[in-house]
C-alpha positions in Angstrom: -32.2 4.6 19.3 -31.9 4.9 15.4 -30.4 2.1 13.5 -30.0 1.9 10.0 -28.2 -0.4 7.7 -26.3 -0.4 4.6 -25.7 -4.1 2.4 -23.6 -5.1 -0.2 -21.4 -7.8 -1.1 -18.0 -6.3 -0.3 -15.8 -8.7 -2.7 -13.8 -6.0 -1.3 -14.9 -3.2 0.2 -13.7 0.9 -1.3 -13.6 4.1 -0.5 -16.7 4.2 -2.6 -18.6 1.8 0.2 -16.6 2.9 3.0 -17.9 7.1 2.3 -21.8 5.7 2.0 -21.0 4.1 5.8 -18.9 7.4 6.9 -21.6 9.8 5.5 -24.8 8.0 7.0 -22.8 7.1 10.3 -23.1 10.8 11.1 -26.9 10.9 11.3 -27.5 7.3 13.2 -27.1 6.3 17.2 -26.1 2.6 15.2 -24.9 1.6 11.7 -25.1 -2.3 10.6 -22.6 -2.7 7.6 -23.7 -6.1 6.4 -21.6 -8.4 4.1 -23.8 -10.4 2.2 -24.4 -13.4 -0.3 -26.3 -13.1 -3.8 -26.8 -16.9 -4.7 -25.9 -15.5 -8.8 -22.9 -14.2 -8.1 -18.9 -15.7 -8.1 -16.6 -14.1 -5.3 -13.6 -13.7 -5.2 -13.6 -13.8 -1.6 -14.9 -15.8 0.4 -18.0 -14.3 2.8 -15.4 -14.5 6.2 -12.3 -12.8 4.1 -15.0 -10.1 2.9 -16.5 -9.8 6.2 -13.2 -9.1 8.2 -11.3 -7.0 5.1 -14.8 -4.2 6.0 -14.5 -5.1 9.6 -10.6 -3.8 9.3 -11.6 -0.8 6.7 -14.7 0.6 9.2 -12.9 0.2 12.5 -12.5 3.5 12.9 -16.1 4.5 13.3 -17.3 3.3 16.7 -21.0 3.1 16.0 -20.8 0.7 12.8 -20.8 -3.0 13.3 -19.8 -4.8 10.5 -21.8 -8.6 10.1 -22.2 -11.3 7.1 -25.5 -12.2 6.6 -27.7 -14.7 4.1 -31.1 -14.4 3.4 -33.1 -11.5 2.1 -32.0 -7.9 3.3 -35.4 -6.9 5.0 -35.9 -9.8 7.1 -32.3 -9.7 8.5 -33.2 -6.2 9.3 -36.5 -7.1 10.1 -35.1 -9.8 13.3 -32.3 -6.9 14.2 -34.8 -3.7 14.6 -33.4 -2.0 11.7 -35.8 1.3 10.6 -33.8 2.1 7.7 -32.2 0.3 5.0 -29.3 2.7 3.2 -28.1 2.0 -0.3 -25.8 4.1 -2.3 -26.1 5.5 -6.0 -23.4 6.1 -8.3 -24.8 6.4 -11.3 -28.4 6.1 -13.6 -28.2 2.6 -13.4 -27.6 2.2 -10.3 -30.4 3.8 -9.7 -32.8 1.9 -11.7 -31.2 -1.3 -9.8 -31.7 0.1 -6.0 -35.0 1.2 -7.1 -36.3 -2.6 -8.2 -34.1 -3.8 -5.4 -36.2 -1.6 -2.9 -39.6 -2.1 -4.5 -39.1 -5.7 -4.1 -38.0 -6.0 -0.4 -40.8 -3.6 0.2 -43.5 -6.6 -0.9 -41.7 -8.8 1.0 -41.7 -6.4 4.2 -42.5 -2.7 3.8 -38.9 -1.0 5.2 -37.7 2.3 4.5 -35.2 3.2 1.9 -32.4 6.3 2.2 -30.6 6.4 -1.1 -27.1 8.0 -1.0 -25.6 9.9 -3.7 -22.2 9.2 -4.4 -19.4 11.7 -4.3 -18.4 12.6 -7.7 -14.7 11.4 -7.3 -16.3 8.2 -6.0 -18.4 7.8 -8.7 -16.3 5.3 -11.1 -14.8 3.2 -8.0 -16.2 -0.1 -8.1 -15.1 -3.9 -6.7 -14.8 -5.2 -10.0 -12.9 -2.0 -11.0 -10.8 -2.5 -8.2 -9.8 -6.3 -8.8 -9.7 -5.5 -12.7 -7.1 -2.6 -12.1 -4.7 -5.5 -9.7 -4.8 -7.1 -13.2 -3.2 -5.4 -14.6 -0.6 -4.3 -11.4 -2.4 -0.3 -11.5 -2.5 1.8 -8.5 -5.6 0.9 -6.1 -4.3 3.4 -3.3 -7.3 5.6 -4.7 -9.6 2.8 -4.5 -9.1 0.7 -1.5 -7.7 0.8 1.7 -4.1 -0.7 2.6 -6.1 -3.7 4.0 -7.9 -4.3 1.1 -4.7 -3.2 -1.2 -2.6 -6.3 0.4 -5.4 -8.7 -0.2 -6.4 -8.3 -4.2 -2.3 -8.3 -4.6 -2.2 -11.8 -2.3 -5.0 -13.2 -4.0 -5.0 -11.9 -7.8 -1.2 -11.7 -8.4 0.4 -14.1 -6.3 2.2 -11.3 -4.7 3.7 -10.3 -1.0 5.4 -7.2 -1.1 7.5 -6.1 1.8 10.2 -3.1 2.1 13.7 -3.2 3.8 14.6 -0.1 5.1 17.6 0.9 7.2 20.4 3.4 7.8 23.1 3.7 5.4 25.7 1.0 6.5 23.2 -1.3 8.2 23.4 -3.9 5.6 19.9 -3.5 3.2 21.2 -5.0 0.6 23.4 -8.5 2.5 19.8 -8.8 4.4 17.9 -9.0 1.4 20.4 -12.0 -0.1 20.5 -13.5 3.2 16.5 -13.5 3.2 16.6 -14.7 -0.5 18.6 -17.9 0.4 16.6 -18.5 3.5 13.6 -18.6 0.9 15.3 -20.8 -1.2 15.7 -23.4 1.7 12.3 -22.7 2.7 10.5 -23.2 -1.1 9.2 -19.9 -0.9 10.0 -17.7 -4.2 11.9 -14.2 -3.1 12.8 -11.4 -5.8 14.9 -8.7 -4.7 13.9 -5.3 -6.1 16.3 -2.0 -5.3 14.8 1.3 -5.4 18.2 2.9 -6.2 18.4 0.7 -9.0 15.3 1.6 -10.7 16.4 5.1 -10.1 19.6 4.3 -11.8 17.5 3.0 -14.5 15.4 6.0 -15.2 18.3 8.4 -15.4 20.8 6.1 -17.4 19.2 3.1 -19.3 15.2 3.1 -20.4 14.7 4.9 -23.2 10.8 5.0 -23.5 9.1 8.5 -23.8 8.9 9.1 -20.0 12.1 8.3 -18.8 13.4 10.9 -22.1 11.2 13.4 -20.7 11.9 13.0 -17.2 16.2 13.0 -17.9 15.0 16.5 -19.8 13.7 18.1 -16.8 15.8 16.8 -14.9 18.6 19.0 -17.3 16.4 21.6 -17.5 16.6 22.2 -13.6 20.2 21.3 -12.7 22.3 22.0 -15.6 23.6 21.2 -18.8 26.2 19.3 -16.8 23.9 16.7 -15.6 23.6 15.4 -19.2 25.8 13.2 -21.0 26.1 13.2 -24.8 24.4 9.9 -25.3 21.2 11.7 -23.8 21.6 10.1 -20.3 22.2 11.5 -16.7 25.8 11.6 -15.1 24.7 10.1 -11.6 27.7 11.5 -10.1 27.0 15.0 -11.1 23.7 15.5 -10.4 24.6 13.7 -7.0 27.6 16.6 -6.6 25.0 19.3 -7.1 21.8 17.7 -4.9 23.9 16.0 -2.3 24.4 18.8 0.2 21.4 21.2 -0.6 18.2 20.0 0.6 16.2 22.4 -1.4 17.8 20.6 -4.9 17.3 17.2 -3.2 13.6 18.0 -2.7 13.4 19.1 -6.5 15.2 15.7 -7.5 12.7 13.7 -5.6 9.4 15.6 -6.9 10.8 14.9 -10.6 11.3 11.7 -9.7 8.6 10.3 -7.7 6.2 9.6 -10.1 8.2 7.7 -12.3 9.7 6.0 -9.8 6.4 4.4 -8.8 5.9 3.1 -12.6 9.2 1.8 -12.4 8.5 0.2 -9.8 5.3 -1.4 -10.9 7.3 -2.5 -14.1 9.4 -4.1 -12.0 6.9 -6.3 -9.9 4.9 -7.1 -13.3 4.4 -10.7 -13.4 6.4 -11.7 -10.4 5.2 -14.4 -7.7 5.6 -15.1 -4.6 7.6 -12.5 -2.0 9.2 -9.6 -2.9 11.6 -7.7 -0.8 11.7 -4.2 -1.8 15.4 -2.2 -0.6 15.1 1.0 0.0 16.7 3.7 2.4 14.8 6.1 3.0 11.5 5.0 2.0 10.4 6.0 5.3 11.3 9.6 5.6 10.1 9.7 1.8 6.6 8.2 2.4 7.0 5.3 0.2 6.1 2.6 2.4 2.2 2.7 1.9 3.4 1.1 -2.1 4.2 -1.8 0.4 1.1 -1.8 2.5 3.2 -0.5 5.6 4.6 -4.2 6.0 8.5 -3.2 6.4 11.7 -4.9 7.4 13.8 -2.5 10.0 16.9 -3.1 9.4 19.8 -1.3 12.3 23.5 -1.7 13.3 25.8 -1.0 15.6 27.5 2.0 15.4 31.4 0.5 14.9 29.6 -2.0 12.1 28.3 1.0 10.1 31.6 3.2 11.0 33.2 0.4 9.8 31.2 -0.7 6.5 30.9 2.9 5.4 34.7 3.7 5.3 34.8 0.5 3.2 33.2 1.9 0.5 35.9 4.8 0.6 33.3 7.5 2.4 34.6 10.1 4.3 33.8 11.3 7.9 32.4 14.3 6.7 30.2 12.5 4.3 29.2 9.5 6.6 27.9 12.3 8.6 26.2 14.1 6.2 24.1 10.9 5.0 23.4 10.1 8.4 22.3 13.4 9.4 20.0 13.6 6.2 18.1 10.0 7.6 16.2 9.0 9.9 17.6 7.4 13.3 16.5 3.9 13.8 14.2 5.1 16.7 12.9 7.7 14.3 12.0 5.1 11.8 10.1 2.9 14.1 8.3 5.5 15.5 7.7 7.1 12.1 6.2 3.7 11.1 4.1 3.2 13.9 2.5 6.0 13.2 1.5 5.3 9.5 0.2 1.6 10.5 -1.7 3.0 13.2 -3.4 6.1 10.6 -4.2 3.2 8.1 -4.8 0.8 10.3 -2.5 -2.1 8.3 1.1 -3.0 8.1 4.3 -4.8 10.8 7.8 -4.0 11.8 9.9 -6.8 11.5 13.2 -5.3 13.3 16.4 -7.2 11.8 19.9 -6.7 14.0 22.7 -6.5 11.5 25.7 -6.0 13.3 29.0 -7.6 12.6 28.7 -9.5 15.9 25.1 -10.2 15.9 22.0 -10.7 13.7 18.5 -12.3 14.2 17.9 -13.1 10.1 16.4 -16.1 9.9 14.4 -15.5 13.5 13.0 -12.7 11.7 12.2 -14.3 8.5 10.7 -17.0 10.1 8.2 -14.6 11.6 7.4 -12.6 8.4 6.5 -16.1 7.0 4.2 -16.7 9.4 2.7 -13.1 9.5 2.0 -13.1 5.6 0.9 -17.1 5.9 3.5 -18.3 3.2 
């Protein structure tokens, strides 16, 4: 059998380590990932939360173990019948480093040494680049896994971000005030954060560069009729023209998607403590990996939503149309399983909102408890 094994310190583990493991797993019966400790250096996490965050990232490659370690690098493989030590090389310097770091455990106990070339996309992903990017509230999905993602936002910012999704009439929105006054009562800080909102924002109220430029384009593909004269987007006739033609919805969301994201990040700047993110269709629009899969389902009986949507003065034909456009509850649930399972991170907390019944705080008390709060 041939075993190798690749070190490093994992305060966390990216895509940058977790390619070196996927790339030398191919050409190896076993692969020891080990999670180690230099005595110079400050973690951020400590060596268990490190060692289980890889565990999580690499369970997906059946013939890598992931293990902490202390002690020098050789002798660990030295006790374990380890052939070959790996280590990875993004750049000159690295170089130079791997190079003294091999020419030193070689006094100590002559071992092999493959060095890995990183990928050139790779190549400026880094731990401390990671953490130095949740900072400042960036985008790690490029950088870390979901896993990872959840952690540096727990640990660095303070933050627990959650999404509530649910057909229309279910009750997003009196759930997420519900689960704000439970929080309350319970000391735990809740912000409430709309997706529709932010969209409303963008099209009607921020006025940097961007959001100009976007409310052009958004002219520019729909019509002169979309724009008011104050510059800003009349919601209800750009909704007139997207609202029963799929192809112009599609257009409307591409325009929008990016933006959205920043709005949303501008949102969460600075916050603490839980935030419940409302959102529709989040779902069927691939938003939920922004909230590391973790998502609040939220369903109803059909007479509550009958009942809740003809409240708002909607139409048969339109309640229809809207629900035809979403996902069914099943649909959801299933849609979700299927992106936890892929990235191997993320719950379904499944919240009954019907006029008659409704499992709020049961529910609440559970996402608590998932997230430790």
């Amino acid at each position: 059998m041939t075993k190798a094994m690749y070190a490093f310190s994992g305060d966390p583990i990216t895509y940058g380590h977790i390619d070196v493991v996927e790339r030398t797993a191919k050409f190896f019966d076993e692969m020891i990932v080990g999670i180690g400790v230099h005595p110079e250096k400050t973690y951020l996490f400590s060596l268990e939360e490190r060692t289980e965050m890889a565990q999580k990232a690499l369970a997906h490659l059946p013939n890598v173990k992931v293990v902490s370690f202390k002690g020098l690098l050789v002798d660990y493989a030295y006790e374990n019948n380890v052939g070959v030590i790996v280590r990875g090389v993004r750049n000159e310097k690295d170089f130079d480093y791997e190079t003294s770091l091999h020419g030193i455990g070689y006094s100590q106990r002559p071992t092999e040494t493959f060095l890995l070339i990183a990928k050139p996309e790779l190549s400026l992903v880094s731990s401390s680049t990671a953490k130095s990017i949740q900072k400042e509230y960036g985008d790690l999905t490029k950088y870390v896994p979901l896993n990872v993602k959840q952690k540096l936002e727990e640990k660095i910012s303070g933050q627990y971000l959650v999404g509530i999704a649910g057909g229309a009439g279910s009750g997003k929105s009196y759930v997420s005030k519900k689960l704000a006054e439970l929080g309350k009562e319970k000391n735990v800080d809740v912000h409430l954060v709309d997706l529709d909102k932010i969209g409303h924002k963008i099209l009607g109220e921020w006025i940097e560069p961007l959001y100009v430029k976007i409310r052009e384009q958004i002219t520019q593909t729909f019509g002169n009729q979309v724009k008011q004269n104050d510059g800003f987007i009349n919601r209800k006739e750009l909704g007139d023209i997207v609202f029963n033609n799929e192809q112009k919805w599609n257009q409307l969301d591409e325009i929008m998607k990016e933006p959205m994201i920043r709005g949303f990040k501008k949102e969460i700047y600075g916050k603490k403590g839980l935030i419940l993110v409302e959102g529709a269709i989040m779902i069927e629009k691939n938003w939920t990996n922004l909230l590391n899969h973790n998502i609040i389902l939220v369903s109803a009986d059909e007479q509550s939503r009958q009942r809740r949507l003809k409240e708002r003065g909607w139409s048969d034909e339109r309640i229809q149309q809207v629900l035809d456009r979403q996902y069914t509850d099943e649909e959801k649930k299933n849609a979700l399983g299927q992106k936890i399972k892929q990235d191997n991170n993320g719950a379904i907390f499944e919240i009954n909102n019907s006029d008659s019944l409704n499992n709020i705080e049961e529910e609440f008390n559970e996402l608590l408890g998932y997230l430790k709060l």
